[in-house]
Structures are given as C-alpha cells and as structure tokens.
C-alpha positions in Angstrom: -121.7 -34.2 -3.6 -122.5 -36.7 -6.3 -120.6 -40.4 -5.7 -120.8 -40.1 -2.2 -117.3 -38.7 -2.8 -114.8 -37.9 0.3 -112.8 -35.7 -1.4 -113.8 -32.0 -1.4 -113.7 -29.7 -3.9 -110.7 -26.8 -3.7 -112.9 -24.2 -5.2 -112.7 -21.0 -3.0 -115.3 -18.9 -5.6 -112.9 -17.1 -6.9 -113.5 -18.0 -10.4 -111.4 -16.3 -12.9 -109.0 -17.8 -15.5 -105.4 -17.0 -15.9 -105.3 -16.1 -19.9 -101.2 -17.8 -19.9 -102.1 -21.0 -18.2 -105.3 -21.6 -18.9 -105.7 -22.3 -15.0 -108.3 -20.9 -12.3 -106.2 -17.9 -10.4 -108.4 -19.5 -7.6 -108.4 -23.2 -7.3 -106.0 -23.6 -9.7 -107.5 -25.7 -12.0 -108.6 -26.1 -15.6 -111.9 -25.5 -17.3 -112.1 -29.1 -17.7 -111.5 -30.1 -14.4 -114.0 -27.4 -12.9 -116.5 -29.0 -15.6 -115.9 -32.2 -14.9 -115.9 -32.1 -11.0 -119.1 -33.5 -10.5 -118.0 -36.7 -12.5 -115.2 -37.4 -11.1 -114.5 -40.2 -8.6 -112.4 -40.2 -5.8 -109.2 -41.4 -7.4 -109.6 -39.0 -10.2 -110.2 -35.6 -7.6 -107.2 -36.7 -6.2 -105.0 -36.8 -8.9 -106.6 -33.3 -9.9 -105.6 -31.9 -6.1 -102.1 -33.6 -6.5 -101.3 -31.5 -9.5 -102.3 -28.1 -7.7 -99.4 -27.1 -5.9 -97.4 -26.7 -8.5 -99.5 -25.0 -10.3 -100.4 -22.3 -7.5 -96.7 -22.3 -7.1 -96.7 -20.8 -10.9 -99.7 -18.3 -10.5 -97.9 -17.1 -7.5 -94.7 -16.4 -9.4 -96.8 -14.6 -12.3 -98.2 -12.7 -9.6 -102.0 -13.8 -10.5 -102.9 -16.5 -7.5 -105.7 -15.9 -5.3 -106.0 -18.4 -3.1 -105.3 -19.3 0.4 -101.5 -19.1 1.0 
C-alpha cells in the first residue's frame, strides 16, 4: 500500500460499472476513485468510503449492487 496508508481499499474484485451511475456495482465507486486509489492519502480514502453507503444504498435499489450486504 503506497503512503503507509491505514485505510484499506473496499474493492471486493468485482469490477464492473453501473452504465446509470457511473459507479463500480462492487465497491461502489468511480472510475476516478479506483484510478486514483493509489494516490490518495488517508483523509482523502476516507472521504471516498464516507460517500459509499449511499451509493450502495442506490445500486441496491436499481437492483445492480454486488457487494457484501
């Protein structure tokens, strides 16, 4: 993990992108933030985490999340 970073990655190698929301059915997150992972700092991979709730909360209402429950 690059920056010594504490804060792991939600991936779950399910990669596939939800056409609608332009969000991993997976991990829930965008092309950008998958891309830019490895960049980020701590502060940053936690304001990604903090915004995927709500969005698994949407791919499970279309129907399309994979994840964990």
């Amino acid at each position: 993990m690059s920056h010594g970073s504490e804060v792991a990655s939600p991936c779950i190698n399910v990669c596939r992108m939800h056409e609608a929301t332009g969000w991993c059915t997976g991990c829930a997150r965008t092309i950008g933030e998958i891309a830019g992972w490895g960049r980020y700092d701590d502060a940053a991979r936690r304001r990604v985490w903090a915004l995927l709730p709500a969005r698994r909360d949407e791919l499970q209402r279309l129907g399309a999340f994979e994840g964990p429950a």
